[in-house]
C-alpha positions as CSV (number, residue, x, y, z in Angstrom):
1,X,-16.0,-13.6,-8.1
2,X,-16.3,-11.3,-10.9
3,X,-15.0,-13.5,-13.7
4,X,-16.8,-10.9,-16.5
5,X,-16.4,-6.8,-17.3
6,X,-19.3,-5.3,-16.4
7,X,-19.3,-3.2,-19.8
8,X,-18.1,-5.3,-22.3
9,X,-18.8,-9.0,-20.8
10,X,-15.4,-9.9,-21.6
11,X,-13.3,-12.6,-19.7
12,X,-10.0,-11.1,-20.2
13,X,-8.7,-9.5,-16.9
14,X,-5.7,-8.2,-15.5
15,X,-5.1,-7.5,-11.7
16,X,-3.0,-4.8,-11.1
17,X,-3.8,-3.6,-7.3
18,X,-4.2,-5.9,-4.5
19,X,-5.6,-4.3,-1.3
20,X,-5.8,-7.8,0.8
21,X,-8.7,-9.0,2.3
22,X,-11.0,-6.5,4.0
23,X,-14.0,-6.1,6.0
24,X,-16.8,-3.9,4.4
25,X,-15.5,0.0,5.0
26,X,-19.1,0.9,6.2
27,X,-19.6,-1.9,8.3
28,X,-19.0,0.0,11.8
29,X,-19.3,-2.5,14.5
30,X,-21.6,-1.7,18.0
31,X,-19.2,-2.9,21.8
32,X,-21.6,-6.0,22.0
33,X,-20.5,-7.4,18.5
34,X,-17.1,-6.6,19.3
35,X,-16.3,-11.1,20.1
36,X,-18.0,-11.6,16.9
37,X,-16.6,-13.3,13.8
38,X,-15.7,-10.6,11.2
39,X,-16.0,-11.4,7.2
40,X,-12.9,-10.6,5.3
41,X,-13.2,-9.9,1.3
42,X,-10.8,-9.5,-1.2
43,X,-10.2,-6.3,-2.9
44,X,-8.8,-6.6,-5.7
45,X,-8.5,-4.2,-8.8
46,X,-8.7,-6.0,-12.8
47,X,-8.9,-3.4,-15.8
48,X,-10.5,-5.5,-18.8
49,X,-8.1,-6.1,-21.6
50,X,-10.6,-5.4,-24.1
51,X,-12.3,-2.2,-23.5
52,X,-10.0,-1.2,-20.6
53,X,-12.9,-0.6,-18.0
54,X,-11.6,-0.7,-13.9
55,X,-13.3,-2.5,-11.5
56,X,-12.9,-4.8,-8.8
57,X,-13.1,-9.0,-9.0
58,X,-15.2,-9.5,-6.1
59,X,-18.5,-8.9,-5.4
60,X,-20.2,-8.7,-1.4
61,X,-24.0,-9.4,-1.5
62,X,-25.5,-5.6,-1.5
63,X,-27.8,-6.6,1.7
64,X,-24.9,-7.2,3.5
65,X,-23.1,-3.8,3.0
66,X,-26.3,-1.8,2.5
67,X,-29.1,-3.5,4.4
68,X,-27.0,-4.0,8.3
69,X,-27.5,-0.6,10.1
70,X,-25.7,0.8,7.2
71,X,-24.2,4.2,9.0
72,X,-23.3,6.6,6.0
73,X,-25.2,10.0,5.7
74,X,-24.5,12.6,3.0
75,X,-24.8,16.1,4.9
76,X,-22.2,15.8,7.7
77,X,-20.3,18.5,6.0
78,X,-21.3,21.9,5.2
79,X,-19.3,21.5,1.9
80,X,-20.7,18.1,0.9
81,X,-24.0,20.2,2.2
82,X,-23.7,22.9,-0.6
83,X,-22.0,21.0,-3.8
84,X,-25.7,18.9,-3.4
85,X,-27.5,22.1,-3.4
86,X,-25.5,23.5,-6.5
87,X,-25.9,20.5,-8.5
88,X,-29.5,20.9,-8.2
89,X,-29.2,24.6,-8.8
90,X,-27.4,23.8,-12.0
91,X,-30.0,20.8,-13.6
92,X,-33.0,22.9,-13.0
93,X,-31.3,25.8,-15.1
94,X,-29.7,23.4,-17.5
95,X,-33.0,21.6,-18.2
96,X,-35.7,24.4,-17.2
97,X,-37.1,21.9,-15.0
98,X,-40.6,23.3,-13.5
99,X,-43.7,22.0,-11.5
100,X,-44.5,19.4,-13.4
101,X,-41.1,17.9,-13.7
102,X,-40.2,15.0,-11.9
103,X,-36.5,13.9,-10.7
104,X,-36.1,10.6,-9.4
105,X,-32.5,9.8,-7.7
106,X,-30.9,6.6,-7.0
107,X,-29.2,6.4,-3.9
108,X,-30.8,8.8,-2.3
109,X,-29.3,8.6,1.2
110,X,-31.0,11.4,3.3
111,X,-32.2,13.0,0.9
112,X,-29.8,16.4,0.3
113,X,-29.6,16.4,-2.9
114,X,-33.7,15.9,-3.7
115,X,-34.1,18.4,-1.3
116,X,-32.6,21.5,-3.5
117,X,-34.4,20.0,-6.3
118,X,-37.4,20.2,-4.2
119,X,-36.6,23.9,-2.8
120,X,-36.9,24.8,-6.7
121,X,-40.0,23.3,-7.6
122,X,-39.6,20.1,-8.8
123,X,-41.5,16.9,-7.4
124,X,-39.1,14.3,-6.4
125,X,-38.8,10.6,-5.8
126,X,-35.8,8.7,-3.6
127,X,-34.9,5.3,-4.0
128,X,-32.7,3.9,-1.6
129,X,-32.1,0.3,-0.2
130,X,-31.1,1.1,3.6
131,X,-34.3,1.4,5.5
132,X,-32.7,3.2,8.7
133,X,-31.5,6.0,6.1
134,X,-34.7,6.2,4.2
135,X,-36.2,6.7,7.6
136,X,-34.7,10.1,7.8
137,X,-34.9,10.8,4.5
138,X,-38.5,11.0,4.8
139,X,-38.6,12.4,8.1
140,X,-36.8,15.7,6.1
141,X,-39.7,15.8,4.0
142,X,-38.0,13.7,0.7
143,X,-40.6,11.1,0.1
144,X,-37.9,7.5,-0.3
145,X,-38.8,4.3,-1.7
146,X,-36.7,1.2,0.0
147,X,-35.1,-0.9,-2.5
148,X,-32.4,-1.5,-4.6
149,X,-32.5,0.3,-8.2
150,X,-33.6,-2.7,-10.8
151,X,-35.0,-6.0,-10.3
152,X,-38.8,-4.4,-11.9
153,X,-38.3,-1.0,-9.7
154,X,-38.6,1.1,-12.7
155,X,-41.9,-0.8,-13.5
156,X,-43.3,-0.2,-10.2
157,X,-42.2,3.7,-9.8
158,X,-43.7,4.3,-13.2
159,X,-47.0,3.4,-12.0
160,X,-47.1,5.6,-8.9
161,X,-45.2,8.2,-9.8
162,X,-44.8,8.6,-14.1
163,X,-41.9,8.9,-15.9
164,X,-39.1,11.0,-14.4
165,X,-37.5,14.1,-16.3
166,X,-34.4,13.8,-14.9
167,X,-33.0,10.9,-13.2
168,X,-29.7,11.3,-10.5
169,X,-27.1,8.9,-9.4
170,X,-24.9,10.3,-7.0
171,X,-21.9,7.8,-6.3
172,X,-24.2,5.5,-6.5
173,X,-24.0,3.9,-10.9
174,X,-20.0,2.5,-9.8
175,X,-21.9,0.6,-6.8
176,X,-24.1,-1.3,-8.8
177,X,-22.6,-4.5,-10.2
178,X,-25.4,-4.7,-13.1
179,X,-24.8,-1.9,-15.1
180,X,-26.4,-3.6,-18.2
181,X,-29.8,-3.9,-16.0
182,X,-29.1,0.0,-15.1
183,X,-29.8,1.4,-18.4
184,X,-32.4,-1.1,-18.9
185,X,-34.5,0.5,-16.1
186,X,-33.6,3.8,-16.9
187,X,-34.8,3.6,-20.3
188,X,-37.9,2.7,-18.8
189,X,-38.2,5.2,-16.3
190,X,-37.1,8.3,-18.4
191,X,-39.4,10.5,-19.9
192,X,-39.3,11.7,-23.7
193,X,-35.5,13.7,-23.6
194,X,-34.9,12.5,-20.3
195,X,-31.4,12.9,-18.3
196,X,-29.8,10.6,-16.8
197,X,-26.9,12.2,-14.6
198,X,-24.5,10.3,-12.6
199,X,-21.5,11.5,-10.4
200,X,-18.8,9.4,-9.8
201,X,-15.3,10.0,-9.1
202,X,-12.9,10.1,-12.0
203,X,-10.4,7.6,-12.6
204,X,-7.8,10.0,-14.1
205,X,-7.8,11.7,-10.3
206,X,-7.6,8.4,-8.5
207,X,-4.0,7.8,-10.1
208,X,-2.9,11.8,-10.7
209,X,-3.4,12.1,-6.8
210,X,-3.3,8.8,-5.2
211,X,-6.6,8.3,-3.7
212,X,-6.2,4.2,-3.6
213,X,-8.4,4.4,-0.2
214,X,-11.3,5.3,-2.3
215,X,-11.0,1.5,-3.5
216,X,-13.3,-0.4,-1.5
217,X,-16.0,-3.4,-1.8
218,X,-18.9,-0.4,-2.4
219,X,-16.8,0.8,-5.2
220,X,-17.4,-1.4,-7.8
221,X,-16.1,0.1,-10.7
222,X,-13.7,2.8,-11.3
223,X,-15.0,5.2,-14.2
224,X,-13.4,6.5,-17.0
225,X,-14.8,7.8,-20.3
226,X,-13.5,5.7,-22.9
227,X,-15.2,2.4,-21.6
228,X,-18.3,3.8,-21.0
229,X,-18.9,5.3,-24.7
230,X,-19.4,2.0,-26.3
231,X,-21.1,0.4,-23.6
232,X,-23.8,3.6,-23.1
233,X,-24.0,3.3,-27.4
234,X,-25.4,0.0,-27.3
235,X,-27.7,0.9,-24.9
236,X,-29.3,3.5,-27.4
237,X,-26.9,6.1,-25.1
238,X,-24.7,8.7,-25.4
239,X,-22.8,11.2,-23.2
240,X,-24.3,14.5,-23.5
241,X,-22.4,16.9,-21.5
242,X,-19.4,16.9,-18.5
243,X,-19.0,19.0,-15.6
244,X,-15.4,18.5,-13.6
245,X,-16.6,18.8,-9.9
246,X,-14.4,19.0,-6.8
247,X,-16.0,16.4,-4.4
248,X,-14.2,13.4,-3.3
249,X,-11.1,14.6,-4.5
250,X,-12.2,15.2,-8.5
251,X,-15.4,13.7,-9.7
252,X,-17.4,13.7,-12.9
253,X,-20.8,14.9,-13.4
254,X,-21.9,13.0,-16.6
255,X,-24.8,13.4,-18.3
256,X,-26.2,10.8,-20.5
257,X,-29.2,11.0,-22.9
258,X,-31.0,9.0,-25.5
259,X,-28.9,9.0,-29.2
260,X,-29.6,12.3,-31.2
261,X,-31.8,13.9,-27.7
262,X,-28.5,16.7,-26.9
263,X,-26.0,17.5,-28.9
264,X,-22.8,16.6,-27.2
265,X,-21.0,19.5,-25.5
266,X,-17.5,19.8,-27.0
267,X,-16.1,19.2,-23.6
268,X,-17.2,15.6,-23.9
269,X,-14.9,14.8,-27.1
270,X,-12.2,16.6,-25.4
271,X,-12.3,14.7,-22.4
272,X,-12.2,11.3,-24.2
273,X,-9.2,12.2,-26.4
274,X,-7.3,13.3,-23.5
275,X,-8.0,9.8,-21.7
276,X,-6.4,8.3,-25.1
277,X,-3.5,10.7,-25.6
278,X,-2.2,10.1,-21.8
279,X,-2.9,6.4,-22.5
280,X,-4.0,6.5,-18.5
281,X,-5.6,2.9,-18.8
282,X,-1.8,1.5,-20.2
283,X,-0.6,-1.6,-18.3
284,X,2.6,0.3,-17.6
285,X,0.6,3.1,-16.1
286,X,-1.6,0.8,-14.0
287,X,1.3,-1.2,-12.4
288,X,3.3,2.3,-11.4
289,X,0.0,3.4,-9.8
290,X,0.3,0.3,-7.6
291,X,3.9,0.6,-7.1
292,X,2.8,4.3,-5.6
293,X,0.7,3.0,-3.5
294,X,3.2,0.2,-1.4
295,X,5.2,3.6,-1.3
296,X,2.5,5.5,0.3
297,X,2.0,2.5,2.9
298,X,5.5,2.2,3.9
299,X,5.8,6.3,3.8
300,X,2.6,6.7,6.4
301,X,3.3,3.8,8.8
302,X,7.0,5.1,9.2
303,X,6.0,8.0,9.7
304,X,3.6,7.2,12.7
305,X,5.8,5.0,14.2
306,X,8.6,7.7,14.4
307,X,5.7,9.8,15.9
308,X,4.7,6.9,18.8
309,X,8.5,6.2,19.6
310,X,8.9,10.2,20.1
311,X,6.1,9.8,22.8
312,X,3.1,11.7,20.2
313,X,-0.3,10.9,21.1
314,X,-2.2,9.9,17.8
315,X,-6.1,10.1,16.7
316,X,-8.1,9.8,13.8
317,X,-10.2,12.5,12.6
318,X,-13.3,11.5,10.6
319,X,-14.4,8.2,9.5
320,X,-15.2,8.0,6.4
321,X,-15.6,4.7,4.4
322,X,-12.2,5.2,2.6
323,X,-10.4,5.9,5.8
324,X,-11.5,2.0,6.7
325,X,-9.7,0.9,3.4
326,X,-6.8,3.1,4.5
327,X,-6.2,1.8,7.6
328,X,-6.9,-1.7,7.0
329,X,-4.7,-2.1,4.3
330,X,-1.7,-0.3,5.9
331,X,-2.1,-1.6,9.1
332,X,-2.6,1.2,11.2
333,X,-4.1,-0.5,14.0
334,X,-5.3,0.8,17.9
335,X,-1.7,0.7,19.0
336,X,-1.4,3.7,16.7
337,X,-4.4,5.6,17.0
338,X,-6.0,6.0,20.2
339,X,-9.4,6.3,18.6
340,X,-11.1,8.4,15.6
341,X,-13.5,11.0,15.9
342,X,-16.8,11.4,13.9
343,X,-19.2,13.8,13.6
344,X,-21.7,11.2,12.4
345,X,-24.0,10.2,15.2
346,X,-24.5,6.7,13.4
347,X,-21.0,6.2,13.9
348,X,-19.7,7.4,17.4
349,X,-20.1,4.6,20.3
350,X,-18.9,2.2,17.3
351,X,-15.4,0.6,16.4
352,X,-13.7,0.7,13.4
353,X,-14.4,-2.1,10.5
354,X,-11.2,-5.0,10.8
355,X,-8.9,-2.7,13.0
356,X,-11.6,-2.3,16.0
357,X,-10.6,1.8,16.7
358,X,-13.1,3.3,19.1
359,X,-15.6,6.2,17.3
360,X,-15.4,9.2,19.6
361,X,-16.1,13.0,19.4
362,X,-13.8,15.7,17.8
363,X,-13.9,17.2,21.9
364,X,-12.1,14.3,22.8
365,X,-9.0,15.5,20.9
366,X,-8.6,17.9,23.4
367,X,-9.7,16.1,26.6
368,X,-7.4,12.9,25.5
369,X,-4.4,15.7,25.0
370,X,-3.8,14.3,21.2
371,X,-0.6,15.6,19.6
372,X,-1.1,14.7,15.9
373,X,-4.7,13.9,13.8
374,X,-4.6,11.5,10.6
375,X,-7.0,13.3,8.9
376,X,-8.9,10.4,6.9
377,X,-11.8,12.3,5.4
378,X,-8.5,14.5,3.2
379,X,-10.8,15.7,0.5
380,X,-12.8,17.7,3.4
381,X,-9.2,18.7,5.1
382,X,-9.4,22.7,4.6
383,X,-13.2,22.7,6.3
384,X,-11.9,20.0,9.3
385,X,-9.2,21.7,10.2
386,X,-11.2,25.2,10.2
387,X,-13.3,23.1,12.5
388,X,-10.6,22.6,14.8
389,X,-9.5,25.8,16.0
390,X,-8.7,24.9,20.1
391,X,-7.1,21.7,18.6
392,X,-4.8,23.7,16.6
393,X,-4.7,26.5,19.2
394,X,-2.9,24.1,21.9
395,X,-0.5,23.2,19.1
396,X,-2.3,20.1,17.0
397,X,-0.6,18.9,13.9
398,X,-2.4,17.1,11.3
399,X,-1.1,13.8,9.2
400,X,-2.5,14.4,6.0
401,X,-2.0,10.4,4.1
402,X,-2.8,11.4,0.5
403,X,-1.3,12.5,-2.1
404,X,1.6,11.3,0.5
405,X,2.3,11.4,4.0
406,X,2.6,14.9,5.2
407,X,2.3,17.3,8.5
408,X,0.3,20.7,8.3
């Protein structure tokens, strides 16, 4: 249990969402595991009273969702593929990062996003705590320390590899539950006018659009701008500059640098006062959010029910960590969906966390005859669909769950 904010330390907490208990989203389990006993977490949703920062109560030991055959890669999709390579694109220009220039990122994964830095010029460091994912990481070239950002590592990457001009996080700073040891070892680890850039999807987008299945035990902490602007100031931080980004349904690209380094772009202000006109982190606005979202779960499983009872043949299409949280906590279950595809190898052959769907291929749509996809992976929809052309050929529909339940 969380019983502290991670920004402010406060004790003061209010739940507003409850999820129920869930297994972790990532945790895809192999036929022979199948009999065995499954944890169940809570996931639960608090905003502090005092500086109004989201996160959730509970906390699962990071070695359990990062360190068993963790099975998430970052370059399934061609779009996920080029937004990496742009972001690199767009800090090497920003920053007129050369040769000498070293760019460390957290949560490095694979290694896509190191690799445009590295196509530009740049030397580049990954750390990353799942040693089957590092493992390919460095087998595409992106040399990948194991191990989880803090806890000395900035000590010991300072000593191999110098201080880093630019340091990336990458949905990776709302994983950590010690933020206050974050900045700590990225204060060590930045070089003189250093950048710290993290991506993270926005808050503001979460409620505008409904993407509650982002919420899972990963997720940590739901970011907004207003919370983090003390908590980066007494860190001898400051936000520098925003980008608004597409990925994952809306995201922020925030870049934060050492007091008086940048002079904050005038987006930055905007932003914040925006957050504080719409009053997005009111009670009122919090408890509507999770009266949408019972809404949502009654709207989707009505609406494949009245699918099944017309005789529809239903799949899954992607499986992405949020579509766990989705299914879970509506209760879609394998009388629903006769299995999910994935394009994932580290997934297909596997079951679905709590719900126990089989992981197939996106061929099997056609060979199983499916009428109708749920499309869980939504904020890729436009290029899975594209994907799908003898699906949609033979007269495929696709359930699209968020914003609300809907056929395309």
């Amino acid at each position: 249990m969380k019983v502290n904010c991670r920004l402010c330390d406060s004790k003061k907490m209010t739940q507003f969402l409850d999820l129920g208990h869930q297994p972790p989203s990532d945790q895809f389990v192999r036929a022979e595991r199948l009999d065995n006993n499954i944890t169940y977490y809570p996931l639960r949703v608090v905003s502090c009273d005092q500086c109004k920062f989201v996160q959730l109560d509970h906390v699962v030991d990071p070695e359990i969702l990062y360190q068993d055959d963790y099975p998430y890669v970052s370059s399934t999709t061609n779009a996920g593929r080029s937004h990496f390579d742009s972001f690199a694109g767009s800090v090497v220009e920003k920053y007129k990062l050369s040769k000498d220039d070293m760019v460390i990122d957290i949560g490095s994964n694979v290694g896509v996003l190191l690799d445009g830095f590295k196509r530009r010029g740049t030397k580049v460091l990954g750390i990353d705590p799942a040693p089957n994912i590092a493992a390919i990481a460095e087998s595409n070239g992106i040399p990948t320390k194991v191990a989880f950002f803090g806890h000395g590592v900035a000590d010991m990457v300072k000593e191999t590899h110098g201080h880093a001009k630019v340091i990336t996080g990458s949905n990776v700073f709302a994983h950590i539950n010690d933020l206050n040891k974050v900045m700590e070892e990225v204060d060590t680890l930045l070089d003189e006018k250093g950048v710290f850039i993290i991506e993270v999807p926005y808050l503001r987008h979460l409620f505008d659009f409904m993407e509650y299945d982002t919420i899972y035990h990963e997720h940590l902490s739901y970011i907004s701008l207003m919370p983090l602007v003390p908590f980066f100031k007494k860190k001898g931080f400051e936000i520098s500059h925003l980008d608004e980004v597409k990925i994952h349904g809306g995201s922020l690209r925030i870049h934060i640098s050492r007091i008086g380094d940048y002079t904050p772009t005038p987006i930055v202000e905007e932003m914040i006062t925006s957050e504080e006109r719409d009053g997005i982190h009111e009670q009122e606005n919090l408890e509507n959010f999770a009266r949408k979202v019972k809404k949502n779960r009654d709207d989707l499983i009505k609406l494949i029910h009245n699918l099944k009872a017309d005789g529809k043949r239903i799949a899954g299409v992607s499986a992405p960590a949020k579509g766990m949280t989705l299914l879970n906590y509506c209760g879609v279950s394998k009388d629903d969906l006769e299995f999910v595809t994935e394009k994932c190898e580290l997934k297909i052959g596997r079951f679905t966390p709590g719900s126990n769907i089989p992981v197939m291929r996106d061929e099997d749509l056609i060979s199983h005859e499916i009428d109708y996809a749920l499309l869980l992976a939504w904020n890729f929809k436009d290029e899975i669909i594209k994907n799908l052309p003898e699906f949609r050929e033979r007269g495929g529909k696709f359930i699209i769950p968020i914003p609300e339940p809907h056929i395309v």
